[in-house]
C-alpha positions as CSV (number, residue, x, y, z in Angstrom):
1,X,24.7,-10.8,-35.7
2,X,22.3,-13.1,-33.9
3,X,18.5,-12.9,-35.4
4,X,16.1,-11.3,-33.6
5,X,13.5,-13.4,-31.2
6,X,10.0,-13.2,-30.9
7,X,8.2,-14.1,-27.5
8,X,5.1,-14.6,-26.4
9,X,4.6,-14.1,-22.7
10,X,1.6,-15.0,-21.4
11,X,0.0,-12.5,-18.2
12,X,0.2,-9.1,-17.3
13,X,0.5,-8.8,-13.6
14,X,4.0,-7.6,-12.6
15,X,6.0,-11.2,-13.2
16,X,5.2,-11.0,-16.5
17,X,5.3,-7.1,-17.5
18,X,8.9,-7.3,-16.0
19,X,9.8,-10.4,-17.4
20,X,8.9,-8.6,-21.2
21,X,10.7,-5.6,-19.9
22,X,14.2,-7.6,-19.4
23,X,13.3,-9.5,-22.5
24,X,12.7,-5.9,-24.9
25,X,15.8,-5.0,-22.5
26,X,18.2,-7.9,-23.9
27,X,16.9,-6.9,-27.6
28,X,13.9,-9.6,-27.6
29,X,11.0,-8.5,-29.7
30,X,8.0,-9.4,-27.4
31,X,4.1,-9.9,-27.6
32,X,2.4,-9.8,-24.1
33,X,-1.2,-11.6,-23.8
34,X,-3.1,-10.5,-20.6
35,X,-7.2,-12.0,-20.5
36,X,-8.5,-9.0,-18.5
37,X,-9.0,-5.8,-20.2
38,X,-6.4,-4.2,-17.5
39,X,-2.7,-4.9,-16.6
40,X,-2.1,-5.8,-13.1
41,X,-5.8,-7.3,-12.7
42,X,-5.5,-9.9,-10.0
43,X,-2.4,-10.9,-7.5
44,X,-0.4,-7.3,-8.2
45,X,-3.6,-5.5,-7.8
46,X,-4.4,-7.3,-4.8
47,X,-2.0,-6.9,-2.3
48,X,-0.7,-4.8,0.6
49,X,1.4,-3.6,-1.7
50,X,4.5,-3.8,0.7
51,X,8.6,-4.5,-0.4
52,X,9.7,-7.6,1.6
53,X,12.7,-7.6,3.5
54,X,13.6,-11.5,2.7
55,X,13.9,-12.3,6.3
56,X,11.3,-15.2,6.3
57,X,12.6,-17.4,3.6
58,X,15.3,-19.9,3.6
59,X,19.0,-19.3,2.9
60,X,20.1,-19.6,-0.4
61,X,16.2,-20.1,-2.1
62,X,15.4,-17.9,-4.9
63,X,12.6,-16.3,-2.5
64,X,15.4,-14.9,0.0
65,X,17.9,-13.9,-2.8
66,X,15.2,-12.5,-5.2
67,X,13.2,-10.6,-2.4
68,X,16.2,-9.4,-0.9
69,X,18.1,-8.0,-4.3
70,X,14.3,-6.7,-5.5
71,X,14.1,-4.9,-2.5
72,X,16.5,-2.7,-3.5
73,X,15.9,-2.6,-7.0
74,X,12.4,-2.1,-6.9
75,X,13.0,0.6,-4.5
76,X,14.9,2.1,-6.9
77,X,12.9,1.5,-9.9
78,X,10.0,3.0,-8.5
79,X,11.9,6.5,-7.7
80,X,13.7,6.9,-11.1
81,X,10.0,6.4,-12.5
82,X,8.0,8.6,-10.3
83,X,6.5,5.6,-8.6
84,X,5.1,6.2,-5.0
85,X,7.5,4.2,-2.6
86,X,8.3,4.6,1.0
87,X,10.5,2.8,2.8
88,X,9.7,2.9,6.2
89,X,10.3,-0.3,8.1
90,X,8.2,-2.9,10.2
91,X,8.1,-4.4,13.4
92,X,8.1,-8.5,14.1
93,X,6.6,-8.9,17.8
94,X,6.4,-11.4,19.7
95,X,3.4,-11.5,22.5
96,X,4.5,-13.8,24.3
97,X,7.2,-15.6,26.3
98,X,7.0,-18.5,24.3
99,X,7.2,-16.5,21.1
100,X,10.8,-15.0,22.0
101,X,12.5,-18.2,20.9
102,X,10.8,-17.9,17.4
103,X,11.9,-14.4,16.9
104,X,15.3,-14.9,17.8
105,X,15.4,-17.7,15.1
106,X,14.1,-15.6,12.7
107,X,16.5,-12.4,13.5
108,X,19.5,-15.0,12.8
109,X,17.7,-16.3,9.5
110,X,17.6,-12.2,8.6
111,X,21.7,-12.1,9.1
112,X,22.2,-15.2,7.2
113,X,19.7,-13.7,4.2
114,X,21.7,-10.5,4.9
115,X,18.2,-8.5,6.0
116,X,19.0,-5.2,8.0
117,X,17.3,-6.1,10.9
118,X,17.9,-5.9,15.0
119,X,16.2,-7.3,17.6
120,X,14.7,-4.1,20.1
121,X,13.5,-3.1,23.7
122,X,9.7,-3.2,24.5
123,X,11.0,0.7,25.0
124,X,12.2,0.7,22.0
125,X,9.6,-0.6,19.9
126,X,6.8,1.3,21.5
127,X,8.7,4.0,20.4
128,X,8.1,3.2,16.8
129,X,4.6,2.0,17.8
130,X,3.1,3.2,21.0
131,X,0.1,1.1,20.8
132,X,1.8,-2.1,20.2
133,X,1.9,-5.2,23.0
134,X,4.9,-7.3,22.9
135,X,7.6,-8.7,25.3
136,X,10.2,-8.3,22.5
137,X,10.3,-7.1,18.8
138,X,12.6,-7.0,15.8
139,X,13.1,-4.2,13.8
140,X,13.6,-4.5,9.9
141,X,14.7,-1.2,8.5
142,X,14.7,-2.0,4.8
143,X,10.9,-3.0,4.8
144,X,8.6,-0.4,2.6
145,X,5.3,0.1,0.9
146,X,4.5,1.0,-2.4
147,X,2.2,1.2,-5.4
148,X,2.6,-1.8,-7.4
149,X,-0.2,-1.0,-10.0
150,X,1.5,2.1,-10.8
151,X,4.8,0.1,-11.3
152,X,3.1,-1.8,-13.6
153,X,1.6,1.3,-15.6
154,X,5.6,2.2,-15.4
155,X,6.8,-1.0,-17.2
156,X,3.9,-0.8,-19.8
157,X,4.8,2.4,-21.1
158,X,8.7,1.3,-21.1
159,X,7.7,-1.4,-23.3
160,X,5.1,0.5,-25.2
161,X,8.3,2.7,-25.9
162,X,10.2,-0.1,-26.7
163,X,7.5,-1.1,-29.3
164,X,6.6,-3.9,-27.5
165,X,3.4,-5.4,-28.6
166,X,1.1,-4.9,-26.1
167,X,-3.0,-7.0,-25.9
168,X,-5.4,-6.9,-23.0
169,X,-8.3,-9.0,-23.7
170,X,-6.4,-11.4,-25.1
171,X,-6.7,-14.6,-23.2
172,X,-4.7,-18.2,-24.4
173,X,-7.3,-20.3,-25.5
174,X,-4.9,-23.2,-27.4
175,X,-1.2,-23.6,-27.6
176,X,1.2,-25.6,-30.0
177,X,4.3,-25.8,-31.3
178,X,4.9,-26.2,-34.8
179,X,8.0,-26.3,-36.9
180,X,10.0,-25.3,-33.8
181,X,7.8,-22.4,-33.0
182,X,5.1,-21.9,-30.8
183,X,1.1,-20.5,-31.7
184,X,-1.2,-19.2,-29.0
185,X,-4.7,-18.6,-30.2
186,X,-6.7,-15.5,-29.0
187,X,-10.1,-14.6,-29.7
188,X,-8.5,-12.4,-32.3
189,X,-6.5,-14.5,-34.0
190,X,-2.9,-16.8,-34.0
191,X,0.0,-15.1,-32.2
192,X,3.1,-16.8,-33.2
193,X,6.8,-17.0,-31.6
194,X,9.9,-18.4,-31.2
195,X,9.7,-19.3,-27.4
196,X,6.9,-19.0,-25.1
197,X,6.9,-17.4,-21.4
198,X,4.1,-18.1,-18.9
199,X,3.3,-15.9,-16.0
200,X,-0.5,-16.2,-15.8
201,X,-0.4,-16.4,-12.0
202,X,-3.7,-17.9,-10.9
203,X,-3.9,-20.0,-14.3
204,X,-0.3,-20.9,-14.7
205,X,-0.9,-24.6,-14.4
206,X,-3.6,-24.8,-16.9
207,X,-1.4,-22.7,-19.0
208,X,1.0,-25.3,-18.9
209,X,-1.2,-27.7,-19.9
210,X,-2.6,-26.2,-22.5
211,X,1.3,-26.0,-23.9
212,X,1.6,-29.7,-23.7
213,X,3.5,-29.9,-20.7
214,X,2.7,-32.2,-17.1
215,X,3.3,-29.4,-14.4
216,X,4.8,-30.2,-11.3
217,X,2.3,-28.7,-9.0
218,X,-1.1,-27.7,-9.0
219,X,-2.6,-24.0,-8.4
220,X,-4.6,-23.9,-5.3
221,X,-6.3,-20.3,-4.3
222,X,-6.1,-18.5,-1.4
223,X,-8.5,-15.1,-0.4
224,X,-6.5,-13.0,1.5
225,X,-9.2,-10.6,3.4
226,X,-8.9,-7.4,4.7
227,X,-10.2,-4.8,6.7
228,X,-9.4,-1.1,6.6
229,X,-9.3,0.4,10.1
230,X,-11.7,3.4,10.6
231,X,-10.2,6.8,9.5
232,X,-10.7,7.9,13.1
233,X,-9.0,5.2,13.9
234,X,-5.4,5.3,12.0
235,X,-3.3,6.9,14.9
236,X,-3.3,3.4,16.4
237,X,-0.9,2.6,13.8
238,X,2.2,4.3,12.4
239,X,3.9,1.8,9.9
240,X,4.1,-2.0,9.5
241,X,3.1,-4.9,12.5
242,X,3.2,-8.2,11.9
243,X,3.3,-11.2,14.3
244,X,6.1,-13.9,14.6
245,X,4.8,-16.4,12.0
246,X,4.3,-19.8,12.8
247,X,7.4,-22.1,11.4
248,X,4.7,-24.9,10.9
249,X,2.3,-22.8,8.6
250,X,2.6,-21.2,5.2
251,X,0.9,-18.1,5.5
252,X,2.7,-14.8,7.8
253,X,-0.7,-14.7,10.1
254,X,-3.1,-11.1,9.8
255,X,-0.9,-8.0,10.6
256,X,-1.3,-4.5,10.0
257,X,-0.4,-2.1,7.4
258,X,-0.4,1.2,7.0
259,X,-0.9,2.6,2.9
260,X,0.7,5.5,1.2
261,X,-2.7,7.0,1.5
262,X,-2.6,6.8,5.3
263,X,-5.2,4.3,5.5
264,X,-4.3,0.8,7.4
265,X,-4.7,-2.7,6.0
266,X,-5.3,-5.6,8.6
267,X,-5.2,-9.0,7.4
268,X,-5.1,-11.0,5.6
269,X,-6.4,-14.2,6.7
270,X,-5.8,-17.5,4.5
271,X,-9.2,-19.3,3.6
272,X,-9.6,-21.6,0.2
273,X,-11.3,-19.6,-2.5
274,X,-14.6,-21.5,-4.2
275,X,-13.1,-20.1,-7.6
276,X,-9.6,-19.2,-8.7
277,X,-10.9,-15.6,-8.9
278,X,-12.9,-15.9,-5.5
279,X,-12.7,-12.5,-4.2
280,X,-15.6,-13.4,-2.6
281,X,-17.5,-16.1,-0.8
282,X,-20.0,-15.9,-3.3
283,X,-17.7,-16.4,-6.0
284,X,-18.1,-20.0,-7.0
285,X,-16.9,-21.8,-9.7
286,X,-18.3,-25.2,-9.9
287,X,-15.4,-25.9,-12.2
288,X,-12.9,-24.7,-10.6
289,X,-14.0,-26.3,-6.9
290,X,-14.3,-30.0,-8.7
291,X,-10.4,-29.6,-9.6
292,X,-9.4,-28.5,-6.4
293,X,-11.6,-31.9,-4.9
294,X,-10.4,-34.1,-7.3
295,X,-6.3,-32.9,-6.6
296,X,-5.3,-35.7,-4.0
297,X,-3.4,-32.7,-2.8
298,X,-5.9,-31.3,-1.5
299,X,-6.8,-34.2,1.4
300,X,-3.5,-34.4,2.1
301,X,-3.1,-30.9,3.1
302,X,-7.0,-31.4,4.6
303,X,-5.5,-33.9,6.9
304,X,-2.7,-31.7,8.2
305,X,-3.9,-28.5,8.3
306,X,-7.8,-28.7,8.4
307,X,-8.0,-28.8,12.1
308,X,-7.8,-26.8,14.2
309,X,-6.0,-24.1,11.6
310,X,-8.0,-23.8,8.9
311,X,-11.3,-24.1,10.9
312,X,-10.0,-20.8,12.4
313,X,-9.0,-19.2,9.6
314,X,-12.8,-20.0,8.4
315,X,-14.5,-18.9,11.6
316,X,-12.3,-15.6,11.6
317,X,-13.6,-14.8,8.0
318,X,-17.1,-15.3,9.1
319,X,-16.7,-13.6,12.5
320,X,-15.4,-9.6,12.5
321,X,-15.3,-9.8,16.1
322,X,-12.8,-13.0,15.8
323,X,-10.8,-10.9,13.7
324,X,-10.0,-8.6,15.8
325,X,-9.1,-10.2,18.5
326,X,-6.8,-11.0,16.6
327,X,-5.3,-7.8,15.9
328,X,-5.9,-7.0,19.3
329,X,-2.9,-9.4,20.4
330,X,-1.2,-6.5,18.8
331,X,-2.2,-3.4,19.2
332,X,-4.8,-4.1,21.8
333,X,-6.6,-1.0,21.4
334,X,-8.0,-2.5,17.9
335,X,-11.8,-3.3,18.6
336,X,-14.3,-4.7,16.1
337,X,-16.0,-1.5,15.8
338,X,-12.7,-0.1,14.2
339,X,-13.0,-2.3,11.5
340,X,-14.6,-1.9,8.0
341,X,-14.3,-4.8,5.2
342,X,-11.8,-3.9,2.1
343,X,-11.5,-5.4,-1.2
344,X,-9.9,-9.2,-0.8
345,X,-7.2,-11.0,-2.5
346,X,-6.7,-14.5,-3.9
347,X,-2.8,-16.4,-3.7
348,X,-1.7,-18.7,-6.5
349,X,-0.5,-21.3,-4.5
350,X,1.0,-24.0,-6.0
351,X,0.6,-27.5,-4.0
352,X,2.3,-31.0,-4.9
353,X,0.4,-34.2,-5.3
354,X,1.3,-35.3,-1.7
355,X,0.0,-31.9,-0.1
356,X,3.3,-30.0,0.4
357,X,3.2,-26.8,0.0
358,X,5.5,-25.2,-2.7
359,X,7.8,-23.0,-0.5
360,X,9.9,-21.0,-3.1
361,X,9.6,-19.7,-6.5
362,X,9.1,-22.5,-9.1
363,X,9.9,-22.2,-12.5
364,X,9.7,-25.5,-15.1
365,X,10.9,-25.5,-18.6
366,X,10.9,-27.1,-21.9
367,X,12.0,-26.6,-25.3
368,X,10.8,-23.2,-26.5
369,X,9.0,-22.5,-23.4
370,X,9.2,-21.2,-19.5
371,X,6.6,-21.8,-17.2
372,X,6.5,-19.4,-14.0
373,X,4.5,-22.1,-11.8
374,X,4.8,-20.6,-8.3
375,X,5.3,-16.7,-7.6
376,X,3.4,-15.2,-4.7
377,X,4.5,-13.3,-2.3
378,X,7.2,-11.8,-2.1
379,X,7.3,-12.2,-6.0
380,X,6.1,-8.3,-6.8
381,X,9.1,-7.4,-4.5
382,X,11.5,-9.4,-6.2
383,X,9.5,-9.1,-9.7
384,X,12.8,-7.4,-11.4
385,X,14.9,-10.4,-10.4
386,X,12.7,-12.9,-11.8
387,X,12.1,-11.3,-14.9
388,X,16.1,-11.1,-15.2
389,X,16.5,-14.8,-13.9
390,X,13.2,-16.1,-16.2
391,X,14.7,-14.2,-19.2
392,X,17.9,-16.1,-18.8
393,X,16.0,-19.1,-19.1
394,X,14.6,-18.1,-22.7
395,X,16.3,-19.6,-25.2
């Protein structure tokens, strides 16, 4: 009878409370180390909170097969656990002729993903969404919204069942292997294991790091910002609008969103954050902003996207009125008196010394360790899948 493992996994947000789940699941014993004094503190409790489809990601990446499969089984999870989930579908829309061609490419890249979608009448959509402005739409029927905090209070008491050892509080502040096993110190002492999982999201790469290991991209952040419409103002919106995304940038442009509350989400837009937990402008970290400038990364990515795209994505996060025009493109009835600020988010983006983007999941090991280097969206949708696929890795 094989010996039983210990494992350290390292972050609380959803990645890593389902990756401990699968891990307690396959007969692991597992510690989980989470800095804030809640679960679910940052990315999963700062989202729209919406199951992907997988139609935007390529064929064949772990993104489309692990958004696509979670779809479903986070769907499921959520109703054998009591979980609010709704799955209610979305509309792509192009607002212009020249978008067409765009959607159409991304209606095939659904099929190949194997996304229930269809591409609908102007008729047909407004039907769904009688405010909306298009000249053609798609339809994704397996699209849905749910409460990902509350899927992570679901998974802590599975593992708190499981007798799971379970710290908030407890950030990584040194990490070694010794004797073939690995020690992570916490303000409250040595936690030791037999292999070592990080998830820590926003700090994954330093994680790394501090594990002895040369990661293969760096974490840039992202704020994500919102705005709520007016409650008067929610009958402009009955589910899920997004634009056709732009093949050329990384981000799925503002859209709108309507909550299992009732209230709708617009946004967000895509600025870089001036700490990795900028929620807010005023959040600086001078630490923080010195890595991201000293990255040569960063200029790279500068010189391709600085102008005219992120300049816009800057002015529209200064200017309300600028972001509502562009909601406006699609539901034109959306004015900038409708619109009232919400609480922000900030993407772990991982980037490559020569600028690129990381465009899927990225996951780098070595001996007694696994390091989750890239999971934003749609990583809470397919959070299941990686946990099963990142627990496979564990050895």
């Amino acid at each position: 009878m094989a010996a039983v493992r210990r494992i350290v996994v390292i972050g609380g947000g959803i990645v890593g409370l389902a990756t401990a789940r699968e891990l307690s699941r396959r007969g692991d014993e597992v510690v989980v180390l989470e800095k804030e004094g809640r679960w679910a503190a940052h990315q999963t409790g700062h989202n729209s909170n919406v199951v992907h489809a997988g139609l935007y990601y390529r064929p064949g990446s772990l993104k489309a097969r692990m958004s696509v499969a979670g779809n479903a089984s986070i769907v499921a999870y959520a109703r054998e656990h009591g979980v609010p989930v709704e799955v209610c579908g979305k509309l792509v829309v192009a607002t212009s002729e020249e978008e067409v061609p765009r959607l159409r490419a991304l209606a095939e890249r659904a099929s190949r993903n194997g996304v229930p979608a269809r591409m609908v009448s102007v008729a047909e959509a407004r039907e769904h969404e009688p405010e909306v402005s298009c000249v053609a739409a798609l339809r994704v029927e397996s699209t849905g919204i749910i409460d990902f905090p509350a899927v992570c209070a679901a998974m802590v008491r599975e593992l708190t069942a499981a007798g799971a050892d379970l710290r908030t509080n407890s950030p990584a502040l040194a990490i070694r292997t010794r004797a073939g096993r690995v020690e992570v110190a916490t303000p409250s002492g040595v936690v030791r294991g037999d292999a070592l999982v990080n998830c820590a999201g926003l700090h994954s790469d330093r994680v790394a790091r501090m594990a002895g290991l040369e990661p293969e991209a760096r974490i840039v952040p992202f704020r994500g910002e919102y705005y709520e419409l007016r409650p008067e103002r929610r009958s402009l919106v009955r589910g899920l609008i997004y634009p056709v995304p732009d093949p050329t940038l990384p981000f799925l442009g503002v859209h709108l969103t309507r909550m299992l509350d009732g209230s709708v989400h617009a946004g967000p837009n895509a600025v870089l954050a001036l700490s990795r937990e900028g929620y807010r402008w005023g959040d600086v970290s001078a630490g923080d902003v010195a890595e991201v400038l000293r990255f040569p990364g960063t200029w790279r990515l500068a010189r391709k996207y600085a102008y005219p795209t992120g300049l816009a994505e800057v002015l529209r996060s200064l200017s309300k009125r600028r972001f509502a025009e562009s909601l406006a493109r699609l539901v034109p009835a959306v004015g900038e008196a409708d619109l009232v600020r919400a609480e922000a988010g900030v993407r772990a983006q991982a980037m490559r010394r020569d600028g690129s983007l990381v465009d899927d999941f990225l996951v780098q090991e070595a001996p007694g360790q696994v390091h989750v280097l890239n999971a934003p969206s749609p990583a809470a949708t397919g959070s299941l899948e990686i946990g099963a696929h990142v627990a496979g890795l564990v050895r």
